[in-house]
N, C-alpha and C positions, 0 to 999 in steps of 0.2 A: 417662328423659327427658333428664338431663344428657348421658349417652352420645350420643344420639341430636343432640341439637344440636351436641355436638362435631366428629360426623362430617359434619354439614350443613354446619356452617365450613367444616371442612377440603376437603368438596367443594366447596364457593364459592369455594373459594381457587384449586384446583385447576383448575377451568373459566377463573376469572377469569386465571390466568396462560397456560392452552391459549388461550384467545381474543388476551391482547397477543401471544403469541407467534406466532397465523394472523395477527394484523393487521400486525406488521411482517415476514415472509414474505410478506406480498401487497405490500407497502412497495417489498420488497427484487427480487419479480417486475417490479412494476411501472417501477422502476428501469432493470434490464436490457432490457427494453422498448425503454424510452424511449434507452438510451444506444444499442441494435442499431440502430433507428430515424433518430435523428439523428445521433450522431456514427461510424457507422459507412458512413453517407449520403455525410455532408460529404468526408474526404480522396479519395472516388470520384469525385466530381464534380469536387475542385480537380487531379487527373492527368487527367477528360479534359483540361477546360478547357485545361492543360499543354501538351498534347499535341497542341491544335488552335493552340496558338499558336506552335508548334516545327515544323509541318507548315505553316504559313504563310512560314517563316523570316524574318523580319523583326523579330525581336527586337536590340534595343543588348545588348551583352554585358557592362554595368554591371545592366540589368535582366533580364538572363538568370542574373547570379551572383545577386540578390536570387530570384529565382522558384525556382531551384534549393533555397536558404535554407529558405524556405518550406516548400516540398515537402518537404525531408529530417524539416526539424521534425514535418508532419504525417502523417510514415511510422512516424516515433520513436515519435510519441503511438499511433497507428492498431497498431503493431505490441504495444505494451504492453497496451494497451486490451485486443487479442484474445488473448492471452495469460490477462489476468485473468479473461477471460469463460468462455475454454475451461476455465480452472483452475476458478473455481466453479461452472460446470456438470458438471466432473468429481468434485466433491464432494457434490456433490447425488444424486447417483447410489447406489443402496440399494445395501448391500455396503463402499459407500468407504472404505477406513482406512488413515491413514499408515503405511510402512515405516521402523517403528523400527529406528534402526542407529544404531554410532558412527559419527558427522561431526566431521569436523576443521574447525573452525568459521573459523581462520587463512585455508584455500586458498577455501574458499565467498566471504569477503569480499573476497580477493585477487581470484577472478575476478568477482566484482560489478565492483568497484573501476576493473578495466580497460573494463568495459563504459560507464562512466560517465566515463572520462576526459574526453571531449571537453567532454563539460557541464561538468566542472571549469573546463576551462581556459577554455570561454566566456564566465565568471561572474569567471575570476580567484578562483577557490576553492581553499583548501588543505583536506587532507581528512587527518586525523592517525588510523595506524590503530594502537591500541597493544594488541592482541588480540597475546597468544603463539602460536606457530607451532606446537604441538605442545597446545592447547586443544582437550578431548573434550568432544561433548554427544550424548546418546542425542535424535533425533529423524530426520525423514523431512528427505533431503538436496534434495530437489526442493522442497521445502514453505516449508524457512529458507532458500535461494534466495531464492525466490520473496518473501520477508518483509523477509529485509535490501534487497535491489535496491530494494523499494517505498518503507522509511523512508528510503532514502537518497538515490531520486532524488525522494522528498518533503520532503528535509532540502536539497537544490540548489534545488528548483523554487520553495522558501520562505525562500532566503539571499538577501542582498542585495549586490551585486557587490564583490569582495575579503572575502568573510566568512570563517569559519574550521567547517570542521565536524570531531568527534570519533568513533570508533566504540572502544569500551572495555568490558572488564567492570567491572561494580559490585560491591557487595558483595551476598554471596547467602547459601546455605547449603549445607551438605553435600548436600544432593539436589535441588538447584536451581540454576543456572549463571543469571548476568543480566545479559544482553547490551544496552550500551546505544548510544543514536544520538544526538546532541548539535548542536543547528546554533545560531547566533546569530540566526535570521532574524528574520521578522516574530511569528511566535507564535501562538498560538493562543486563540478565544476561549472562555471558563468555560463556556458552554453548552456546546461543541463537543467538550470536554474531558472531562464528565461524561458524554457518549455514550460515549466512548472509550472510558471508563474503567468504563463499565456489565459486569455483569454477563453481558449478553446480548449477542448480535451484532446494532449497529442502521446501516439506510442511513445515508451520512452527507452531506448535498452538497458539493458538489466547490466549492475554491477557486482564482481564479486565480490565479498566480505571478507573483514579482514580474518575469519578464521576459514577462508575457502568457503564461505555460505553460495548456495546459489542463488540466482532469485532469475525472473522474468518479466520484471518493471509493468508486468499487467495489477500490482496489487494498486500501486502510487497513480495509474491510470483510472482505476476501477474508484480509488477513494474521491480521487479529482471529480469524477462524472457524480458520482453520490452526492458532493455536499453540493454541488452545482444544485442539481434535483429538490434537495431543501430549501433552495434559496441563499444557501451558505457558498463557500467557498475553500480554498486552500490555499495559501503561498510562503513560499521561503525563505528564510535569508541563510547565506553561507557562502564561505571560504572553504578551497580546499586547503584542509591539514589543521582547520581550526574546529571542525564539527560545524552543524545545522541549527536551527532553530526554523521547528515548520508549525505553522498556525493555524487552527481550523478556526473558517467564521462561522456559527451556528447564530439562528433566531433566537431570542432571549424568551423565555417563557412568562 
């Protein structure tokens, strides 16, 4: 009898965690839905629009340089956007699994770094990278791409103009490398924080940036599922109003 209700638990337990975890996969479908939907709508419609007003030519070249503005910002967002969508639909795919390798962790961030120049200097941001040049971590080199680019153009898009951000290791252990990302921004709030830092991969919704950035909280989703997949991880600490500090745990090479 005792046997018997143990394993009754253990099945209740077991259902009751398969059911949260269909409920937030229907969360996280639902999601992607909704961002193919509308924000994959929107930057199509502001290049026609562009376009019927460049084909009129009667534009001032004060609000020609403002509309160009515009338009680059919602190529930037549009081009990352599809980027995060193709990556976690390519993860969802039976079979999927990173290719472990050693990654030199230094030229990954080097060539993030240049990608996000501009946004630096739009913000008036200093961005201090004190990773060694010659730093090994076993993981998929498309993957921590894809992970550092996203904390750290979520580490600009949540700094506040002349802020300072950090990328650094922390202290880790012998089989574990812990890669961290440091902004002063705005911060983050405690509810938000314990999604983050949840055991599971949960949607999370998107905040807007202190210069009107957009975002669709699928990038911070997409990084969580990847280092899981490594065997790695992600978690945060923060205060709102005092900025983040978010960690990636990688395999030590």
């Amino acid at each position: 009898m005792y046997r018997a209700q143990q394993k009754t638990t253990q099945l209740n337990k077991t259902v009751s965690a398969q059911k949260e975890e269909l409920e937030e996969m229907g969360k996280v479908k639902d999601k992607i839905f909704s961002i193919v939907s509308h924000d994959m709508r929107a930057p199509v419609n502001n290049l026609i629009a562009f376009s019927s007003l460049l084909e009129d030519g009667h534009i001032e070249q004060e609000k020609l340089v403002l509309y160009i503005d515009q338009i680059k910002g919602t190529l930037d967002h549009t081009s990352a956007l599809m980027e995060n969508l193709l990556n976690w639909a390519a993860s969802q795919m039976q079979g999927f699994t990173p290719v472990m390798e050693e990654v030199n962790l230094f030229d990954i961030i080097h060539n993030v770094m240049k990608g996000i120049e501009q946004s630096l200097v739009k913000k008036k941001l200093r961005l201090d990278n004190a990773v060694t040049k010659d730093l090994l971590v076993k993981g998929d080199r498309n993957m921590i791409e894809l992970i550092i680019r996203n904390l750290l153009n979520n580490a600009v898009k949540f700094s506040k103009q002349g802020g300072r951000l950090e990328i650094f290791i922390s202290d880790g252990s012998a089989n574990k490398t812990l890669l961290a990302v440091r902004d002063n921004g705005v911060g983050i709030s405690e509810a938000k924080v314990k999604l983050i830092n949840a055991a599971t991969v949960h949607s999370l919704e998107s905040t807007i940036g202190t210069d009107k950035e957009k975002g669709t909280g699928l990038g911070l989703m997409l990084c969580k599922h990847f280092a899981l997949l490594m065997n790695g991880n992600i978690f945060v600490e923060s205060r709102e109003g005092t900025g983040s500090l978010f960690t990636i745990s990688l395999p030590s090479a």
